[in-house]
N, C-alpha and C positions, 0 to 999 in steps of 0.2 A: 375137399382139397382145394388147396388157391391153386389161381391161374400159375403166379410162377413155381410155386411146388411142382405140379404138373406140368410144366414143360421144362423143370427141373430132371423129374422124373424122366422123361421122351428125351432129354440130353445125355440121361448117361444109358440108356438102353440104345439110343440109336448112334452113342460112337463109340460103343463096343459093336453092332453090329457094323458099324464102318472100318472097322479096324479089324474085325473077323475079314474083312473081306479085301486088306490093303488099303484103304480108304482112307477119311480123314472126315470127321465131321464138321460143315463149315455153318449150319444155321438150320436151327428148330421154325415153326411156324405152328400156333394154334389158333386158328379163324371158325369164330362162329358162320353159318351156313343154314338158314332154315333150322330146321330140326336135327342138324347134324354137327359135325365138326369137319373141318378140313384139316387134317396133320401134314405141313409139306416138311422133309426133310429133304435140304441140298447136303451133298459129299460133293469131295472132289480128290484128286489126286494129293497124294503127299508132295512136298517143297523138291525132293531130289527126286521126282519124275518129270516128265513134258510129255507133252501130247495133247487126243481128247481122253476124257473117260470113259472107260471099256464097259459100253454097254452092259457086258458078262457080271462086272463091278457090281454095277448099281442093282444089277435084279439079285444079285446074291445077298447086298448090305440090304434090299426091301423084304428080301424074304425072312432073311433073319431076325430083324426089324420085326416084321407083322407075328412072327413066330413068339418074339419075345412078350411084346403088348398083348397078345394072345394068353399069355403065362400071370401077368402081373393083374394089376387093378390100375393101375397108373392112367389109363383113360376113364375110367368112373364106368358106368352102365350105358350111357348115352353112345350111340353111332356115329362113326367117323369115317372120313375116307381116307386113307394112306396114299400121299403122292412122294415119291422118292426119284432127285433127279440131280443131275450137274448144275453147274453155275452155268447160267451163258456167257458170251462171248462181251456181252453188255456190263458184267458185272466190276462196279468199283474194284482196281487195286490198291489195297488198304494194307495188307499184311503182307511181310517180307517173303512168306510163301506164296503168294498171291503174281509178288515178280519177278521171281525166283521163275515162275512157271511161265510166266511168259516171253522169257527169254529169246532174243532172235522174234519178237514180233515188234512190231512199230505200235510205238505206244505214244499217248498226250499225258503229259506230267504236269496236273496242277501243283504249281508253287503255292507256299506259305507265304509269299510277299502278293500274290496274288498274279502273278507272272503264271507265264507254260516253256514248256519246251516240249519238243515233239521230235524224238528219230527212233533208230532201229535198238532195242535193249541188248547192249553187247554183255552185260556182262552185273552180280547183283551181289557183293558182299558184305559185310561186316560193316562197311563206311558208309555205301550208298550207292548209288546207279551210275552204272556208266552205260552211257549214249553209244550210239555208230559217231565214226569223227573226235574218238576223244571226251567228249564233254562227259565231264563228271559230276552228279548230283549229290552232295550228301543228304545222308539222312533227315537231316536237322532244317533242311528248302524243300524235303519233298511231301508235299499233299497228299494227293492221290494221283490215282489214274485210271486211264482204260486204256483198252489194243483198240487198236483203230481195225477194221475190217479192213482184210485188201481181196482183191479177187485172185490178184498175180502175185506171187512175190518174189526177187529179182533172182534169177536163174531156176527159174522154175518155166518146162517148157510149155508154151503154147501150142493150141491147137492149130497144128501145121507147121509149125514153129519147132521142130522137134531141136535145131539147134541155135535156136537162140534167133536166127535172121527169117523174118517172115517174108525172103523173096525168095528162101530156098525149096524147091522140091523134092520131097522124098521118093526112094524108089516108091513106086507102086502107085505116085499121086498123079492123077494128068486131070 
C-alpha cells in the first residue's frame, strides 16, 4: 500500500471517528519512528462552536479511531503509535472555520500584499474579517493568521481585581 493510499485510508476512518464524536477532522500525520510508525491525528471543534476542545471529544474520536484501525488493514502489519489531539493555540488560521473559531480573540492577519494588521476579531462572514474598530478585511487581502496569546483579556477579572480597579479591596481581603 503507498504512503498516500494509507493515509488516505487513516483520513476517512479517522473523520468519521471525529464526527462520531462532534468533531471535525483537521490533519492526518504518518511519520516513520524506528521501527515503528507515529499516526498523529489532530481534530478540532466544528466552525459554529468556540471554546477549547472537550477533552471528553478527543478520547472518544481516539477510541473510536484505534477501534476502527483495529478492524481494517489500513496500517499494514507494522506497529504504530496513535496520538490523537487538538490544534494548539500556535496553529495557522488558514480556513474560514479556523476564524470563524477564533472570534473575540486578538489575532495578527498576515496580508497578501505583505502588510498585517492586528486587533480584536469581531466578527467572520461570507466577505471577510472584521476587526475591533471597524476595520474590514476582505477575503481576497487576507493571508493567514494566528491568536496572539493574552494572559488577560479586557474585562476579564484579575487577581484581587474582582472589579476591574486593582486598588479596590474585597470583603474578606486585608
Amino acid at each position: 500500500m503507498s504512503a498516500s493510499s494509507q493515509a488516505d485510508g487513516v483520513r476517512a476512518l479517522a473523520g468519521a471517528a471525529a464526527d462520531r464524536a462532534g468533531l471535525v477532522l483537521e490533519d492526518v500525520t504518518i511519520t516513520p519512528a524506528g521501527r515503528r510508525r507515529v499516526l498523529r491525528v489532530i481534530v478540532d471543534l466544528p466552525a459554529d462552536r468556540s471554546g477549547g476542545v472537550p477533552l471528553e471529544a478527543v478520547a472518544e474520536a481516539s477510541q473510536a479511531l484505534s477501534a476502527a484501525l483495529d478492524d481494517s488493514d489500513v496500517m499494514g502489519g507494522a506497529p504504530y503509535v496513535l496520538e490523537v489531539s487538538s490544534p494548539g493555540v500556535d496553529r495557522p488560521l488558514v480556513e474560514r472555520r479556523h476564524w470563524s473559531r477564533a472570534r473575540g480573540r486578538l489575532v495578527r492577519v498576515a496580508l497578501v500584499d505583505g502588510g498585517s494588521a492586528r486587533g480584536r476579531l469581531a466578527g467572520v462572514d461570507d466577505a471577510g474579517l472584521q476587526l475591533d474598530g471597524g476595520q474590514r478585511l476582505d477575503w481576497d487581502v487576507v493571508g493567514s493568521g494566528r491568536v496572539e496569546v493574552e494572559f488577560s483579556r479586557p474585562g476579564d477579572p484579575q487577581d484581587g481585581e474582582a472589579d476591574g480597579d486593582p486598588d479596590s479591596v474585597e470583603e474578606g481581603d486585608v
